[in-house]
DRENVEX-882276 format. One record per residue (C-alpha): residue number from 1; residue in three letters; x, y, z. Coordinates in nm, 3 decimals, padded with zeros to 5 digits. Layout:
<rs>
{nr NUM	rest ALA	xx X	yy Y	zz Z}
...
</rs>
This chain:
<rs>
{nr 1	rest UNK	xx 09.451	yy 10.060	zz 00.876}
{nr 2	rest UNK	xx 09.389	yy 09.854	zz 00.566}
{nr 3	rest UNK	xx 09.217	yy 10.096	zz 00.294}
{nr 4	rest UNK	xx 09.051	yy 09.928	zz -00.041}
{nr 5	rest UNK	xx 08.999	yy 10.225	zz -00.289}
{nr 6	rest UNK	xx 08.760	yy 10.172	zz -00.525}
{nr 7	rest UNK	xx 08.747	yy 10.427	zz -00.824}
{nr 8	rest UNK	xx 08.447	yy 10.426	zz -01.116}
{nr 9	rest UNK	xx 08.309	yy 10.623	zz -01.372}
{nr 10	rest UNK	xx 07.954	yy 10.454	zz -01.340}
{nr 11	rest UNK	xx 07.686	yy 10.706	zz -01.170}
{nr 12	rest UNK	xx 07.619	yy 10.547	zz -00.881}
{nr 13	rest UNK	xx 07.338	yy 10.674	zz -00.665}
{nr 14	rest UNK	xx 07.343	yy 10.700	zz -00.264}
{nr 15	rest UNK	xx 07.169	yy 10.371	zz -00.201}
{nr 16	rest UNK	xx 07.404	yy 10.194	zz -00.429}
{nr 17	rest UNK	xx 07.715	yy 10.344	zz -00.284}
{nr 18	rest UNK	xx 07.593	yy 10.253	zz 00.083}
{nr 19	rest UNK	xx 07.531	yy 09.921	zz -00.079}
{nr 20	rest UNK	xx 07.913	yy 09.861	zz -00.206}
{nr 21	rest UNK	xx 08.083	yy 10.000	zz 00.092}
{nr 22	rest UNK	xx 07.855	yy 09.767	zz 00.316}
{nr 23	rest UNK	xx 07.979	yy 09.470	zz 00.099}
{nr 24	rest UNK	xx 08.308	yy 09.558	zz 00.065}
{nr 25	rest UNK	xx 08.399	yy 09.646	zz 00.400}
{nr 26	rest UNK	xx 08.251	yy 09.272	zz 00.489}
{nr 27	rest UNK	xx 08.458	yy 09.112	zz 00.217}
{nr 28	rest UNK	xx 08.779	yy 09.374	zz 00.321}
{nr 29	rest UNK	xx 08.725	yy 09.245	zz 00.702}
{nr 30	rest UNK	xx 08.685	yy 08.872	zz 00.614}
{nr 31	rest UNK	xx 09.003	yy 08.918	zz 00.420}
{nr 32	rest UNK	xx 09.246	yy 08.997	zz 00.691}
{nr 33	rest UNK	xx 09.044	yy 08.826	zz 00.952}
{nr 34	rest UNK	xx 08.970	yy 09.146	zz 01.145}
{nr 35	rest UNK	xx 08.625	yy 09.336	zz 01.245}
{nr 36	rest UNK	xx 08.494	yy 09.558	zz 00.979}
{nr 37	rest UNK	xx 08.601	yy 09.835	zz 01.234}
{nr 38	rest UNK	xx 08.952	yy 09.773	zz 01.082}
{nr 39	rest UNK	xx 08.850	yy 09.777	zz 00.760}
{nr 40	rest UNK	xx 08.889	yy 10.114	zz 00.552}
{nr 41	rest UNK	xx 08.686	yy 10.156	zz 00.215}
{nr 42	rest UNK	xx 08.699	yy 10.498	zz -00.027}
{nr 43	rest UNK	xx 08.451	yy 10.530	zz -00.319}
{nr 44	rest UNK	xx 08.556	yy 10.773	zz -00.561}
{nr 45	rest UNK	xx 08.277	yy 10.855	zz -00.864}
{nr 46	rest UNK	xx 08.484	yy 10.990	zz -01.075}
{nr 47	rest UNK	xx 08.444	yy 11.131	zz -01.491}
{nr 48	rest UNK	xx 08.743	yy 10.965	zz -01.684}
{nr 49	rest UNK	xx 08.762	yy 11.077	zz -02.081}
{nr 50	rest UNK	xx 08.998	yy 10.769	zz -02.132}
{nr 51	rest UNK	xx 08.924	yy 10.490	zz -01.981}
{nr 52	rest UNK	xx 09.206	yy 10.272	zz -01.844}
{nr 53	rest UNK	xx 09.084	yy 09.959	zz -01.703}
{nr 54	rest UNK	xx 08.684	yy 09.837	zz -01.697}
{nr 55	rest UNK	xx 08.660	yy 09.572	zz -01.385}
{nr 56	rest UNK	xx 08.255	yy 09.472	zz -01.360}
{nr 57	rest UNK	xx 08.118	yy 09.381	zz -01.035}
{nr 58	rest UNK	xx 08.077	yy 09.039	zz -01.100}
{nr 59	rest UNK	xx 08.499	yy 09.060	zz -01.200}
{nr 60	rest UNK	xx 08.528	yy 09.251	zz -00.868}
{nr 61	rest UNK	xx 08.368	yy 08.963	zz -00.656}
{nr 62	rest UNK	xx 08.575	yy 08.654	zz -00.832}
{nr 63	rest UNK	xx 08.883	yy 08.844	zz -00.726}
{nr 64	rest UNK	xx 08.734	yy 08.857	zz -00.388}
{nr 65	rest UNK	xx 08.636	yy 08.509	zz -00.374}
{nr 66	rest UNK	xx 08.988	yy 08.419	zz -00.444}
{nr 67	rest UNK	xx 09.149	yy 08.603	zz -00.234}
{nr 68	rest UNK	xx 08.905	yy 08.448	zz 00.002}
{nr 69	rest UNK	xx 08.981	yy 08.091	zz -00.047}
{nr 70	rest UNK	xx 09.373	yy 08.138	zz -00.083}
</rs>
């Protein structure tokens, strides 16, 4: 099953996280031209002292939006 794993650091509250799962699991399905029963999506809020790599949402969506059109 495809599986997108997302990982931030940004509190994110239960209405949010329904929110980005929602969107990404539409985006994920679109993607590989399946339902979004095929699609799998993990949200992990996690604390990171060092952080690695920042993506912002509006980063996150161009990325999609390629992918989309390629």
């Amino acid at each position: 099953m495809p599986t997108l794993i997302l990982f931030t650091n940004v509190p994110v509250d239960s209405v949010t996280a329904s929110d980005i799962l929602r969107d990404a699991t539409k985006a994920v399905a679109k993607i590989i031209g399946k339902p979004k029963s095929y699609a799998m999506i993990l949200l992990h809020l996690v604390a990171l002292k060092n952080q690695l790599l920042t993506v912002s949402l509006s980063q996150l969506e161009a990325l999609v939006q390629v992918s989309l059109e390629s």
